[in-house]
N, CA, C and O atoms as a DFTB+ gen file, in Angstrom:
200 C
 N C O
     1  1     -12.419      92.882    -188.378
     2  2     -11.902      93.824    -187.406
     3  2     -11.067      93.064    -186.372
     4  3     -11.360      92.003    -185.820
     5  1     -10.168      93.679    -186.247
     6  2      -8.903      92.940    -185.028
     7  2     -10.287      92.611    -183.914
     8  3     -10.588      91.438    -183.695
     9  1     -10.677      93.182    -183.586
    10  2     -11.462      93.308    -181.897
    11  2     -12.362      92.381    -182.117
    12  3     -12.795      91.863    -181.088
    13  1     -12.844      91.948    -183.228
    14  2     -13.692      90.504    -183.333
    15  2     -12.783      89.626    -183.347
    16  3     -12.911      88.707    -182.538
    17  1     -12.079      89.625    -183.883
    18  2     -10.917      88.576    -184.125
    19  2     -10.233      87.710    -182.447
    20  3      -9.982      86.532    -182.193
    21  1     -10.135      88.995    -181.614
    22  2      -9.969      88.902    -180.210
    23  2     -10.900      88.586    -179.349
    24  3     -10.433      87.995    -178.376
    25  1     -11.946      88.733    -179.322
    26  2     -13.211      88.516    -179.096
    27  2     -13.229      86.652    -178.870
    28  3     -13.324      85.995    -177.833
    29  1     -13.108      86.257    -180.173
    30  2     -13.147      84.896    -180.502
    31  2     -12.432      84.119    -180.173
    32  3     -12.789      83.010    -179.774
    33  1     -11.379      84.457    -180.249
    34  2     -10.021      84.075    -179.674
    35  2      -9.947      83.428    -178.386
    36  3      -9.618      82.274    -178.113
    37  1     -10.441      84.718    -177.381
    38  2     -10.729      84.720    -176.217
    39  2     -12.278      84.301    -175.710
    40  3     -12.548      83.880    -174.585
    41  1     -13.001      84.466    -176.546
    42  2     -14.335      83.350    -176.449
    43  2     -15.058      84.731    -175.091
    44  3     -15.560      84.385    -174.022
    45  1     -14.959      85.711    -175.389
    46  2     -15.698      86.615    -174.676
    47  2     -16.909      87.223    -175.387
    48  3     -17.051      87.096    -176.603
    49  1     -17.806      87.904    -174.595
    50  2     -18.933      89.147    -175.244
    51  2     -18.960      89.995    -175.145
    52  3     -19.040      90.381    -173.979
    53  1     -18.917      91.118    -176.314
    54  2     -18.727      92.669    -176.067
    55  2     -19.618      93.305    -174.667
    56  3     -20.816      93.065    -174.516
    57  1     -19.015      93.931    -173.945
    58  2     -19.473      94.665    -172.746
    59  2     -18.209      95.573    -172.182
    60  3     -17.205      95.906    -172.812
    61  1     -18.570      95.891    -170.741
    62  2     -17.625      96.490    -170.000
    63  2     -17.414      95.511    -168.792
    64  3     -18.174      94.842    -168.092
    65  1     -15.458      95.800    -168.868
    66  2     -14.618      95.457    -167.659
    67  2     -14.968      96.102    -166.850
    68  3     -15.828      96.903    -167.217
    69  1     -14.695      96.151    -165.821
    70  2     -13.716      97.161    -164.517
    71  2     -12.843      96.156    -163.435
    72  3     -13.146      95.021    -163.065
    73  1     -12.069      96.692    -163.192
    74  2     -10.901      95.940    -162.536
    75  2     -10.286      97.255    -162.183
    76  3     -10.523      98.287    -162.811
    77  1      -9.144      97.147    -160.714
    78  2      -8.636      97.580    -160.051
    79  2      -7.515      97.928    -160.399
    80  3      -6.777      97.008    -160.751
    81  1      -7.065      99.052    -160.433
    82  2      -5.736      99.425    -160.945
    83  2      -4.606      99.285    -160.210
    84  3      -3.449      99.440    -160.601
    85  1      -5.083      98.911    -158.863
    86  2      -4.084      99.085    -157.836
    87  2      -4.063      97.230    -157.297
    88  3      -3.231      97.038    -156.410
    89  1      -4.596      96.367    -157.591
    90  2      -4.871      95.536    -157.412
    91  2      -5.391      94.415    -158.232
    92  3      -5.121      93.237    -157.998
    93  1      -6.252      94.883    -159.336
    94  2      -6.085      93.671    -160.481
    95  2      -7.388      93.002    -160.243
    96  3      -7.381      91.981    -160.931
    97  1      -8.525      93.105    -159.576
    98  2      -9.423      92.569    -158.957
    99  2     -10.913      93.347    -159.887
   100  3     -11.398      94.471    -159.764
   101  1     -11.255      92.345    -160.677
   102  2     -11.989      92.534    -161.667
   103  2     -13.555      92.546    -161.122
   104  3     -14.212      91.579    -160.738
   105  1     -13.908      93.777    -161.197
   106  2     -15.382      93.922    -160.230
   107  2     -16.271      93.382    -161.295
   108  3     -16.010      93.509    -162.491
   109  1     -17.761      92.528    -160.645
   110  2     -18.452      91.977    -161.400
   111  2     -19.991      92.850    -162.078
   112  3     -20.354      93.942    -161.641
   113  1     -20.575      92.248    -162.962
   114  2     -21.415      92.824    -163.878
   115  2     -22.270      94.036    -163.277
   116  3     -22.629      95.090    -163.804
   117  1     -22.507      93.437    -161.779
   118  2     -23.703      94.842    -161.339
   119  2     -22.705      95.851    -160.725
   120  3     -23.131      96.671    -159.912
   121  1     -21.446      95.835    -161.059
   122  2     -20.927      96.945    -160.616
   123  2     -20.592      98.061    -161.447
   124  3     -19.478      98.586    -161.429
   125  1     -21.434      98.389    -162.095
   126  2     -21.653      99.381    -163.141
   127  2     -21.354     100.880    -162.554
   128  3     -20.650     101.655    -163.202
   129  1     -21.802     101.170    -161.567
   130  2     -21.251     102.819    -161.248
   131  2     -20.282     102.320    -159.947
   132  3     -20.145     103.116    -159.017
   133  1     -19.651     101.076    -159.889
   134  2     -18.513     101.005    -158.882
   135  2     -17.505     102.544    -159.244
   136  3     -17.238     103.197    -160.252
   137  1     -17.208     102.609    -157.898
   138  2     -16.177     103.610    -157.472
   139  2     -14.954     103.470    -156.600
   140  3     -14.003     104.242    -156.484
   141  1     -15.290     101.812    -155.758
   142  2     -13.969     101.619    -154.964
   143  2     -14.227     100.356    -154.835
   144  3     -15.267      99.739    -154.604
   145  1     -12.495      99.859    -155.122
   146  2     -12.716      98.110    -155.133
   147  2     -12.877      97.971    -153.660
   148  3     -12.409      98.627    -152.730
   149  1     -14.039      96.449    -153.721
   150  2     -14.097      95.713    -152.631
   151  2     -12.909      95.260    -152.061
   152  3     -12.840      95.315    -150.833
   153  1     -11.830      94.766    -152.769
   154  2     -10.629      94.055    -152.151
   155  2     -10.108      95.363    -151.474
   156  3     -10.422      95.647    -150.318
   157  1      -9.306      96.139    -152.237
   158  2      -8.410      96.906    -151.555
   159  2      -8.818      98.114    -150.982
   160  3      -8.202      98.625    -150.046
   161  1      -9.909      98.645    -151.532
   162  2     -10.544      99.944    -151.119
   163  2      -9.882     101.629    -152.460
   164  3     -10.125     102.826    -152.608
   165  1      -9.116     100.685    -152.994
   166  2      -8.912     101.869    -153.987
   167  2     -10.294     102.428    -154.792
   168  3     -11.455     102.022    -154.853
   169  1      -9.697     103.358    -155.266
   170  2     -10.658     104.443    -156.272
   171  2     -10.363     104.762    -157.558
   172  3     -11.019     105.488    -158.304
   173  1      -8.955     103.967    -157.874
   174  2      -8.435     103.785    -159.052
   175  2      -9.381     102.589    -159.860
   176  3      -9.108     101.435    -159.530
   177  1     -10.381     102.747    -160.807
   178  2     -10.913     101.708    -161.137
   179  2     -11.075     102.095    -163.168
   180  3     -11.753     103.021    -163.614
   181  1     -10.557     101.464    -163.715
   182  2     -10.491     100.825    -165.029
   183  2     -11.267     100.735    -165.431
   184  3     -12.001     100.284    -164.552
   185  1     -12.039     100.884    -166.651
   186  2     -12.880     100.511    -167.472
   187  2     -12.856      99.927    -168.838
   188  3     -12.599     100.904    -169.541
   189  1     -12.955      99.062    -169.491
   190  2     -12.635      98.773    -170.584
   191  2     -14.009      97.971    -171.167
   192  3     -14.679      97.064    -170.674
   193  1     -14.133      98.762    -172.518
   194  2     -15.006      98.673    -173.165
   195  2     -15.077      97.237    -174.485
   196  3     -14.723      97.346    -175.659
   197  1     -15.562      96.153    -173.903
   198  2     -14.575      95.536    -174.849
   199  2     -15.918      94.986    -175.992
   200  3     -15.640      94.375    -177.024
C-alpha cells in the first residue's frame, strides 16, 4: 500500500496529526479534542489521519 510505503519513508507511526491551518503549528499528542491553536488562536484546525 502507498501509505506504508510513506510511512517508512518518513519513519513515522500510524496516528493522528493536527496542525493549524492558519499557521502550520502542529498541536501535540494530548491534544486530541483541540479546538484552537495555542500559537495563533485560530479554530481552523486539521486533522490527518495518518
Amino acid at each position: 500500500m502507498v501509505l506504508n510505503r510513506l510511512r517508512a519513508l518518513v519513519d513515522t507511526q500510524p496516528g493522528l496529526v493536527r496542525e493549524c491551518r492558519d499557521c502550520g503549528t502542529t498541536l501535540g499528542e494530548d491534544s486530541d479534542d483541540a479546538t484552537v491553536c495555542p500559537t495563533c488562536g485560530s479554530r481552523e484546525i486539521a486533522t490527518y489521519d495518518l
